[in-house]
C-alpha positions as CSV (number, residue, x, y, z in Angstrom):
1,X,-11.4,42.3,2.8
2,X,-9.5,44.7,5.5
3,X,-10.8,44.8,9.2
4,X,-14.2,46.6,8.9
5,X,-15.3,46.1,12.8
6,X,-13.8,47.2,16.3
7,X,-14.3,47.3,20.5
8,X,-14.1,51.1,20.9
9,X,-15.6,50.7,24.5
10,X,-17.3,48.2,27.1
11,X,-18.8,48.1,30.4
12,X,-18.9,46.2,33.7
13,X,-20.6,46.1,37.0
14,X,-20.7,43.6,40.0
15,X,-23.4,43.9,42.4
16,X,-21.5,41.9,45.5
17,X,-22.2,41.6,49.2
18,X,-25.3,43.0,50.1
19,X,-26.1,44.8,47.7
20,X,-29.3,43.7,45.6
21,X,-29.0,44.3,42.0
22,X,-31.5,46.0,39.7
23,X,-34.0,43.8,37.7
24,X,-31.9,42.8,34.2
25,X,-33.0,45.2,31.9
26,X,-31.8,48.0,34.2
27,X,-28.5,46.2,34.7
28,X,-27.7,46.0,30.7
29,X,-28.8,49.8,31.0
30,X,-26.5,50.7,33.2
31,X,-23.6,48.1,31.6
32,X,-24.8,50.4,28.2
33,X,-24.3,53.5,29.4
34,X,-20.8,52.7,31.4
35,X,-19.6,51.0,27.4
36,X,-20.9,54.4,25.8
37,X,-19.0,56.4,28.6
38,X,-16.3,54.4,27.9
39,X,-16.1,55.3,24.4
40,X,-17.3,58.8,25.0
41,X,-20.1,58.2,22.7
42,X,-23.8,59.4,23.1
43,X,-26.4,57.3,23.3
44,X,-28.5,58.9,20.6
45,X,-25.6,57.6,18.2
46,X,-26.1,54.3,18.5
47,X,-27.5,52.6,15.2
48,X,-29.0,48.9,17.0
49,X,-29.1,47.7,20.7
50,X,-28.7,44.0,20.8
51,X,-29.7,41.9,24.1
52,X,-28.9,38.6,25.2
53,X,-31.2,37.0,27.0
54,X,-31.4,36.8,30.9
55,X,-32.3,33.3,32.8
56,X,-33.4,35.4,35.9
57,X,-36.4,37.1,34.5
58,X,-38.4,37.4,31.3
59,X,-39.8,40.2,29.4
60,X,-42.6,40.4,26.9
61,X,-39.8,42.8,25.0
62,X,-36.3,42.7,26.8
63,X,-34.7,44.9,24.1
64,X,-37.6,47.3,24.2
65,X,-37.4,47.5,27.8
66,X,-33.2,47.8,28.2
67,X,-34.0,50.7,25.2
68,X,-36.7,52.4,27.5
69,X,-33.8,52.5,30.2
70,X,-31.6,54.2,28.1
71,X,-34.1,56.6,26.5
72,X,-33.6,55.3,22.9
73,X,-36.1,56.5,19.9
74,X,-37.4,54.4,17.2
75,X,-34.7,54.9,15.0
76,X,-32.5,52.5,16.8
77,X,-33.1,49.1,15.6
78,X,-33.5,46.1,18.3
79,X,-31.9,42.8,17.8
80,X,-32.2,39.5,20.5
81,X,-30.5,36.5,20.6
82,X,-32.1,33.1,22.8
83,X,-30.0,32.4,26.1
84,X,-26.7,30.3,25.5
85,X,-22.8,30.4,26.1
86,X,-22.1,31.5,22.3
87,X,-25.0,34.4,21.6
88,X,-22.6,37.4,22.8
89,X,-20.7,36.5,20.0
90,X,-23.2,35.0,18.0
91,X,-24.6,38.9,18.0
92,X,-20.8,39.9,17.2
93,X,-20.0,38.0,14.1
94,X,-23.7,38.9,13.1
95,X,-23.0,42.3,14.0
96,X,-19.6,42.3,12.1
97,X,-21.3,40.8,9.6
98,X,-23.4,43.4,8.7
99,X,-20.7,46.4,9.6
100,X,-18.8,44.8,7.0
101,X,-22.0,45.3,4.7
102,X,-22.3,49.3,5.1
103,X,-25.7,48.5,7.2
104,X,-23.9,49.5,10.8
105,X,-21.9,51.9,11.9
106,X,-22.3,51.8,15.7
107,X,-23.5,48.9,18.0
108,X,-23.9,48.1,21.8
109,X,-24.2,44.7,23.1
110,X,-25.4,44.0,26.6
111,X,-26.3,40.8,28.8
112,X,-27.0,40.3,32.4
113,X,-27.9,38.1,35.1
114,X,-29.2,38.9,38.7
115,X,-29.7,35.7,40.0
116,X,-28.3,35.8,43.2
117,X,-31.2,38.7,44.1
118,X,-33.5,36.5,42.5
119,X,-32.6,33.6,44.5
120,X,-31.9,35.5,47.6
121,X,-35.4,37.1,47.6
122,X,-37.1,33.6,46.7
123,X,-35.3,32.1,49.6
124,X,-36.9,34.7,51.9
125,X,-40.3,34.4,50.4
126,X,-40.1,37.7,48.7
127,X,-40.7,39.2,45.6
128,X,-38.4,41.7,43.9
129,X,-40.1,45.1,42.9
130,X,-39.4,44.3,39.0
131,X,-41.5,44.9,35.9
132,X,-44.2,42.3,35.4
133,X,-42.8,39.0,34.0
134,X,-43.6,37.2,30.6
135,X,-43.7,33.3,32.5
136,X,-44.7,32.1,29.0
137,X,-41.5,33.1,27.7
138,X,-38.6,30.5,27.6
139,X,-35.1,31.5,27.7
140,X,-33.6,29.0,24.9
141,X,-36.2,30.9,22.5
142,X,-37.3,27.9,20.4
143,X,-34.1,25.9,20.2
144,X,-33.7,22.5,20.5
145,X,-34.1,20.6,24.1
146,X,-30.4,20.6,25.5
147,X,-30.6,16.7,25.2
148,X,-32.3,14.0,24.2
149,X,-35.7,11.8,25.4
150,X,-33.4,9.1,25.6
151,X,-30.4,10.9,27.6
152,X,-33.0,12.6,29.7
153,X,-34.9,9.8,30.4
154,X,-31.6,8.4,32.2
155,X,-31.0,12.0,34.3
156,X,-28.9,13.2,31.5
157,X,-30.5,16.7,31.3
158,X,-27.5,20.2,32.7
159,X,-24.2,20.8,32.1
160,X,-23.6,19.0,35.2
161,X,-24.0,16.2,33.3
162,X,-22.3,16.6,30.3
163,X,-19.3,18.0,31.0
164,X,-18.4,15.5,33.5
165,X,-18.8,12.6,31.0
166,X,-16.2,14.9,28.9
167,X,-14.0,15.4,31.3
168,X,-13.4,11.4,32.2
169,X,-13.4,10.6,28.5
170,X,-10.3,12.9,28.3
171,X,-8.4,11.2,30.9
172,X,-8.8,7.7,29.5
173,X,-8.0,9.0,26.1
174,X,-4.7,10.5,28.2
175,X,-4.2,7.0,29.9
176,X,-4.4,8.9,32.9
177,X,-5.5,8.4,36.5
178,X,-8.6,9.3,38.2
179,X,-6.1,11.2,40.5
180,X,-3.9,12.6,37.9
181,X,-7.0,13.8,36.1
182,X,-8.7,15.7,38.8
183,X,-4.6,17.2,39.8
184,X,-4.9,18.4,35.8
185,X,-8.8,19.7,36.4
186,X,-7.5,21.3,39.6
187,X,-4.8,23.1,38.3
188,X,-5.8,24.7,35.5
189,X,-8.5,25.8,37.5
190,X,-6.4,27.5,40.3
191,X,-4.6,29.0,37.4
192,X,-8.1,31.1,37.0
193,X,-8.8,31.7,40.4
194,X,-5.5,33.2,40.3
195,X,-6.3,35.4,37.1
196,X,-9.7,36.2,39.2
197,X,-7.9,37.4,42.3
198,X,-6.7,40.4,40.2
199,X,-9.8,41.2,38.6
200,X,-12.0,44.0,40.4
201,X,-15.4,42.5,38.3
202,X,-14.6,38.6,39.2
203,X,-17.4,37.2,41.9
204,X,-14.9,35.5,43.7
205,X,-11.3,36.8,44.6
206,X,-9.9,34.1,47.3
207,X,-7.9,32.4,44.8
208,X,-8.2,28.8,46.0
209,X,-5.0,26.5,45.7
210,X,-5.0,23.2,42.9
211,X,-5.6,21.1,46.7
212,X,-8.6,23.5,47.6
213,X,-10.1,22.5,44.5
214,X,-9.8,19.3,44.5
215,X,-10.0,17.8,48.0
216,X,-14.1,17.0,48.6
217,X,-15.0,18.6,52.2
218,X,-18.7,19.5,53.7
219,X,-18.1,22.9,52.0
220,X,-16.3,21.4,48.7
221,X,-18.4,18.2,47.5
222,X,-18.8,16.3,45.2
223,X,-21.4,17.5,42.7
224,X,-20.9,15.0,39.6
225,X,-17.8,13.4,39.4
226,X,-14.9,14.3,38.9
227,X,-15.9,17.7,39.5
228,X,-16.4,19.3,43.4
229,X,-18.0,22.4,44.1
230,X,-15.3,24.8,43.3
231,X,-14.9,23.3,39.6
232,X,-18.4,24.2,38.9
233,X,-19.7,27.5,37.1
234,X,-21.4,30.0,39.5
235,X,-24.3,30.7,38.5
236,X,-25.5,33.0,41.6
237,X,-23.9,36.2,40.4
238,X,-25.5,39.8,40.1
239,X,-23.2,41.1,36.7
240,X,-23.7,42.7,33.4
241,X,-21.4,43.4,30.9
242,X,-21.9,45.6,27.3
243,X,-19.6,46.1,24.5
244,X,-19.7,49.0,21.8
245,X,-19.3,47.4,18.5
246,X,-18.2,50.1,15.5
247,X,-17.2,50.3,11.9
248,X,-13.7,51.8,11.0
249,X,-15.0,54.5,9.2
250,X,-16.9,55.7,12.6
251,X,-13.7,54.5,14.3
252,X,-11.6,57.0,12.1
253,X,-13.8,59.8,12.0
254,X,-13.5,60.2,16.0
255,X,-10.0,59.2,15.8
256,X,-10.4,56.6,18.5
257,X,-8.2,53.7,17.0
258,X,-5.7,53.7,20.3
259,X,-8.0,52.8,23.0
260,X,-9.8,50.3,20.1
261,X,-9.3,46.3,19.8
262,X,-9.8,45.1,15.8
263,X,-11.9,42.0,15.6
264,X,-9.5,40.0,13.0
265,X,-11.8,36.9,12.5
266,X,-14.5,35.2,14.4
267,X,-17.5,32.5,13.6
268,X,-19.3,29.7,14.9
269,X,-20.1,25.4,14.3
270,X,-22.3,23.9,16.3
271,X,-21.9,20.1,17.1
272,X,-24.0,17.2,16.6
273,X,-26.9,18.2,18.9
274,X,-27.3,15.2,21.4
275,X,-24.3,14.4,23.0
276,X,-24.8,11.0,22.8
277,X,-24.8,10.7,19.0
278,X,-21.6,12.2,18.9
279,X,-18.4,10.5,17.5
280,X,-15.7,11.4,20.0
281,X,-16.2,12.8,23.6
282,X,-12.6,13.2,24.0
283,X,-11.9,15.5,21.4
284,X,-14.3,18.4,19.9
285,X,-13.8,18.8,16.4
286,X,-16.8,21.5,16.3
287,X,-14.9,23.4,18.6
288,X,-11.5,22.7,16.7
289,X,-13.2,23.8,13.3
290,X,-14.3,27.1,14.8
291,X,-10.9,27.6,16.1
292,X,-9.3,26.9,12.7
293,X,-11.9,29.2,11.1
294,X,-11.1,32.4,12.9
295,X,-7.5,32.1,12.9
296,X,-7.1,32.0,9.4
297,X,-9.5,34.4,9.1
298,X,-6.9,36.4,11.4
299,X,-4.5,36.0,9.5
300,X,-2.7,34.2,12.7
301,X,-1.4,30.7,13.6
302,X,-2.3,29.4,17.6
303,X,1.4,29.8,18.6
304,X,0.8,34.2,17.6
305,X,-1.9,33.9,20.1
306,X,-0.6,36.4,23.5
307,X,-4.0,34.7,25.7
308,X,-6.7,33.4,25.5
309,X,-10.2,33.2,27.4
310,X,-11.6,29.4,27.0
311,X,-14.8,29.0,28.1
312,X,-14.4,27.3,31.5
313,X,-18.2,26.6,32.7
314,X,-15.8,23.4,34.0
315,X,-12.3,22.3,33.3
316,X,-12.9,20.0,30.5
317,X,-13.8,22.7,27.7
318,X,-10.2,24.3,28.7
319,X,-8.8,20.9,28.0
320,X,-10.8,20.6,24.5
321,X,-10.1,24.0,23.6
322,X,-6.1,23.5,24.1
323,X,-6.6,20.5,22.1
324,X,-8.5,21.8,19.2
325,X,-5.5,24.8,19.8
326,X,-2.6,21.8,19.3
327,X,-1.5,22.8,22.8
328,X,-2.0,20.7,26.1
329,X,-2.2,21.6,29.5
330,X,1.3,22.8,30.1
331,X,0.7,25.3,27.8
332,X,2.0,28.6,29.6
333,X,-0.2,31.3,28.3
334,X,-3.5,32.7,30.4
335,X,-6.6,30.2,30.1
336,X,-8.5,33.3,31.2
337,X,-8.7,36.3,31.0
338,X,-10.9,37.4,33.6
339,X,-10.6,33.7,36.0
340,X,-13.3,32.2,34.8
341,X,-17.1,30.8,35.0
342,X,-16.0,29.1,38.4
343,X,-14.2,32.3,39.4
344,X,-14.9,35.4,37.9
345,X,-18.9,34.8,37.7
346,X,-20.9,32.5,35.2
347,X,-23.2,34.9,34.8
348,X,-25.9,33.0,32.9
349,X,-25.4,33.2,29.0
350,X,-24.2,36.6,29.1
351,X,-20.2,35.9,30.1
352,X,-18.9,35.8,26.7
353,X,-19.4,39.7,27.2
354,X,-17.0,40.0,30.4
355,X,-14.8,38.1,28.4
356,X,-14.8,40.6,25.5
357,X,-14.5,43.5,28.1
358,X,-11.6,42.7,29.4
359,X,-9.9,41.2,26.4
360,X,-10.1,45.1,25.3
361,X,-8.9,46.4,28.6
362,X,-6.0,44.2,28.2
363,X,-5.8,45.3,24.6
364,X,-5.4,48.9,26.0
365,X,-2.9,47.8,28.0
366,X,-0.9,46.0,25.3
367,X,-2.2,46.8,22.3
368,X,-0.4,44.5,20.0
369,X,-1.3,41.6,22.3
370,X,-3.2,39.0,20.3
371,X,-6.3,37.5,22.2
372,X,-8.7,34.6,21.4
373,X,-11.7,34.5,23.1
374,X,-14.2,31.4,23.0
375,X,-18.0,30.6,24.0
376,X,-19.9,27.4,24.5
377,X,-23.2,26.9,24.4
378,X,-25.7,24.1,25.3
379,X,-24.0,20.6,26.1
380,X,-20.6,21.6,24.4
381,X,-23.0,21.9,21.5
382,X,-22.5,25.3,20.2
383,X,-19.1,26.9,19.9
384,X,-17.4,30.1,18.8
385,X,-14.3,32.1,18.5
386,X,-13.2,35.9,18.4
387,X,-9.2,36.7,17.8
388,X,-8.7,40.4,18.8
389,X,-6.0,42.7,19.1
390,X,-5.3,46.3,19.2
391,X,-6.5,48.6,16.5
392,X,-2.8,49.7,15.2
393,X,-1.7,46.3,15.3
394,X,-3.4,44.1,12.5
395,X,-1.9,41.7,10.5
396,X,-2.1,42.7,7.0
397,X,-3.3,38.8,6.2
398,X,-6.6,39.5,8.5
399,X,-9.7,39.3,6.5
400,X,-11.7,40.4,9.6
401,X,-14.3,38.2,8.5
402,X,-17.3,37.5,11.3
403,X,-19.8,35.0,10.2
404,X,-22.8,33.1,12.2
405,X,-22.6,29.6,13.4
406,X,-22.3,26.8,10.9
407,X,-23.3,22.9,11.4
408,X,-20.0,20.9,11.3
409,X,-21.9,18.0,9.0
410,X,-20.5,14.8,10.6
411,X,-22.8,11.9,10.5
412,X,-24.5,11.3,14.2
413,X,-23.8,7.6,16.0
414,X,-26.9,4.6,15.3
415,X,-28.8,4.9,18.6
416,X,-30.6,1.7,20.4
417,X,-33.0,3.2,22.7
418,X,-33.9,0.1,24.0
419,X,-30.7,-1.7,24.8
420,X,-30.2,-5.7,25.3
421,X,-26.4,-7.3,25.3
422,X,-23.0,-6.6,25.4
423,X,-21.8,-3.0,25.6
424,X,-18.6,-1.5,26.5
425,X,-18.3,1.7,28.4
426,X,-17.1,4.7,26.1
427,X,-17.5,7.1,29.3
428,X,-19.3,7.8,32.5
429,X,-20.2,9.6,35.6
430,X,-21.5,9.8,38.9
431,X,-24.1,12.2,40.2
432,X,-24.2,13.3,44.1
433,X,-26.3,14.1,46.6
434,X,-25.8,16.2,49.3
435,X,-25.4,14.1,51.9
436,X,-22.7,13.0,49.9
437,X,-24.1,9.6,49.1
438,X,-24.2,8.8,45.0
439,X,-27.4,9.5,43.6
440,X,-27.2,8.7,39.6
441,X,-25.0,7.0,37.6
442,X,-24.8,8.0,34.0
443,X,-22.6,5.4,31.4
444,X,-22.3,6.3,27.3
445,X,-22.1,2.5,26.0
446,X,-21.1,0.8,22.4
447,X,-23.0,-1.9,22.0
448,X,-21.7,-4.8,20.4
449,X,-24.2,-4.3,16.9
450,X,-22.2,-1.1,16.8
451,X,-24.7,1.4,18.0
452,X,-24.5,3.8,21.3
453,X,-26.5,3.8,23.9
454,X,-26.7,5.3,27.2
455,X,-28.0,3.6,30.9
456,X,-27.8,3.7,34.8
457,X,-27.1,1.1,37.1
458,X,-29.3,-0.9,39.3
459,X,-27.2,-0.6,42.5
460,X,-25.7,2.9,42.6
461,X,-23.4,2.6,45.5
462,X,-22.2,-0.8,44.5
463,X,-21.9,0.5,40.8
464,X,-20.2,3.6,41.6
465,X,-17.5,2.2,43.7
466,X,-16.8,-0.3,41.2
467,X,-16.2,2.7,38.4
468,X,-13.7,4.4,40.9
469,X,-12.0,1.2,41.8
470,X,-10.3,0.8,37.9
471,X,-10.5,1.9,34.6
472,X,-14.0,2.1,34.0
473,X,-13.3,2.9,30.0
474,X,-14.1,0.5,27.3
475,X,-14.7,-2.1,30.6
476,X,-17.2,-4.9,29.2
477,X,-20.7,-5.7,30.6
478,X,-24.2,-6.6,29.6
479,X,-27.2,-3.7,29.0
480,X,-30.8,-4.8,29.3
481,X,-33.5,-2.6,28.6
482,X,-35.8,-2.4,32.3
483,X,-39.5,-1.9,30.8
484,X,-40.5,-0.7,34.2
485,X,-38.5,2.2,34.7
486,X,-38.0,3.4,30.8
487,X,-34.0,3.3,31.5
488,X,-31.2,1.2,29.6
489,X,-29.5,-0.8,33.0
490,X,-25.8,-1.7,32.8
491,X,-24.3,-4.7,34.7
492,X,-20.4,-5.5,34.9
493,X,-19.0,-8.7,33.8
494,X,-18.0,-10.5,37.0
């Protein structure tokens, strides 16, 4: 099958300052019509509109609306994917999908946030001048919780806390130290910020140093460890992004292929759902199989790839993704292409699409570069890949293949939700308040019967400086399950 689906044009804006950004729907309008300008394309030649969903506001249609914005008729069919990391691409591969089929021709794909306005305006006890809101309307549209009763029940519930748990699984598996690891997190950020400084859409363009990032101060601390402010996603970003999706026959007739990038492959595989049932924390073979997936499909090996965006909501998914790549954190190419969630703007679920923007820009700019670009969704739950490059440039192996996610089909951990004797610690972390004082500690133990478990401690402060004192990894203790409080509670041997 030869490459059937192309980027012929895309569209980004950043409200910054203080400015105060339109309600979403007339953000992904406006990122619409700057990806049809783009293309110099008319609106009315658009064949579906498909909207990812915004965390700052809900509508009882978003499509609908974002159509209404952009004067669309009836003809033009509406597709919607739930909030998370992966749906841009999701909606590409499904798009692609169906381009491939002969039922497309010519797609736009939008996604906003504007919840820095939002937040701005709640702070000052105001309410924006938006359309009505559907309140009964989640996000996540019917998926599954992000985690479990079980993991919840112990504070276990945002990426705060996942990723975190990731990340210090990766440096025991690295046998390194707690320093060494947050120099490594550190680093690879300010190798974003960095990418960020030079990008006119990025939220953030003061390109912190790998010692800025790291080192906690009154404006820099510690929000779970390892991670500080500054290795977090920010989430407080007005941006949109769109991308016009086409077939190569549309692509042909308009003779466009020059400014055009050529999706070669792309899918997704979605991880055992609850972290805590997973087999490995310090590896991702979900992630790794997706990876695998669309480069053959490419027609590519990791070592052709030019760049690549990796999701970087925090450092630990650029660590797993140059893993599941066969690289490591020297590696020398970009991590990013535009600097990043912590950088560039983690604007809710919708960053995938800045991603895809400017992997065509720099397509433009080099247009036999090769580019993967990767999304993560829930708690490292849901993962996808894109390899692009420019129009004129595809290898004659590339099937151009785009499917939806798959389930990777490995067999979840036994779980002991109520826990009682000896456990080992297969990772942990430590939540903060903002006094700076830890709040929540959060352990992932193997119990001796063979089943996981996770469980706080009964003295935080005493508990948390034991974990930063050693290797807290595969340390031995005792779990008992506290009736009172619902939680698992771990105690060190002596």
């Amino acid at each position: 099958m030869a490459v059937q689906t192309f980027i012929a044009g895309a569209g980004q804006h950043t409200w910054r300052d203080d400015a105060e950004a339109p309600h979403p729907a007339a953000a992904m309008a406006r990122a619409c019509s700057l990806a049809l300008r783009d293309a110099d394309v008319d609106a009315g030649e658009l064949d579906l509109i498909g909207c990812v969903e915004s965390l700052s506001w809900t509508y009882p249609d978003l499509v609908g609306a974002v159509a209404s914005e952009l004067s669309l008729d009836d003809s033009v069919e509406h597709l919607w994917v739930p909030a998370g990391g992966t749906s841009p691409q999701d909606m590409l591969h499904q798009i692609g999908a169906r381009i491939a089929a002969g039922e497309l021709r010519c797609a736009v794909i939008c996604g906003p946030e504007s919840m820095r306005t939002r937040r701005r305006m709640a702070r000052q006890d105001k309410k924006p001048a938006w359309p009505a809101r559907a309140p009964d309307l989640h996000p996540m549209g019917g998926q599954p919780r992000f985690s479990s009763e079980l993991e919840r029940r112990h504070g276990l519930r945002e990426p705060i806390h996942v990723f975190p748990l990731l990340e210090n699984a990766i440096r025991a598996a690295k046998g390194r130290t707690q320093e060494q690891q947050t120099a490594v997190a550190a680093s690879l950020l300010a190798k974003n910020a960095k990418v960020a400084q030079r990008n006119p859409h990025a939220w953030f363009h003061d390109a912190p140093s790998r010692e800025e990032i790291a080192t906690v101060t009154p404006a820099n601390r510690m929000i779970v460890f390892p991670y500080t402010k500054r290795m977090n996603a920010i989430m407080d970003v007005d941006q949109c992004a769109a991308i016009l999706v086409v077939s190569k026959s549309w692509l042909e007739e308009r003779g466009g292929s020059n400014r055009a990038a050529a999706v070669l492959g792309g899918t997704g595989v979605e991880e055992i759902w609850n972290p805590i049932e997973r087999n490995t924390f310090a590896t991702c073979p979900a992630m790794k199989r997706a990876f695998d997936i669309t480069l053959d499909r490419s027609g590519l090996v990791a070592d052709d790839i030019d760049a690549m965006d990796l999701y970087s909501c925090f450092p630990s998914p650029i660590q797993l993704g140059l893993d599941a790549l066969g690289s490591d954190v020297d590696d020398e190419r970009p991590v990013s292409l535009t600097g990043g969630l912590a950088f560039a703007g983690g604007p809710g679920n919708a960053y995938v699409l800045h991603a895809l923007a400017t992997a065509l820009t720099n397509i433009r700019e080099r247009p036999e570069s090769r580019l993967l670009v990767t999304g993560i969704g829930m708690a490292n739950t849901k993962h996808a890949a894109t390899v692009l490059t420019g129009a004129g440039h595809i290898p004659e192996t590339a099937s151009g293949e785009t499917s939806y996610r798959e389930t990777l089909g490995e067999t979840p951990r036994n779980l002991a939700s109520e826990a009682q004797g000896r456990a080992g610690i297969s990772t942990y972390t430590i939540e903060y308040a903002r006094d700076g004082s830890p709040s929540n500690i959060i352990l992932f133990l193997d119990l001796a019967n063979g089943k996981r478990t996770v469980a706080n401690m009964a003295d935080v402060a005493q508990g948390a400086a034991r974990l930063l004192a050693g290797e807290p990894v595969g340390a031995q203790g005792t779990a008992v399950y506290d009736k009172a409080s619902g939680r698992n509670v771990f105690a060190f041997d002596r």
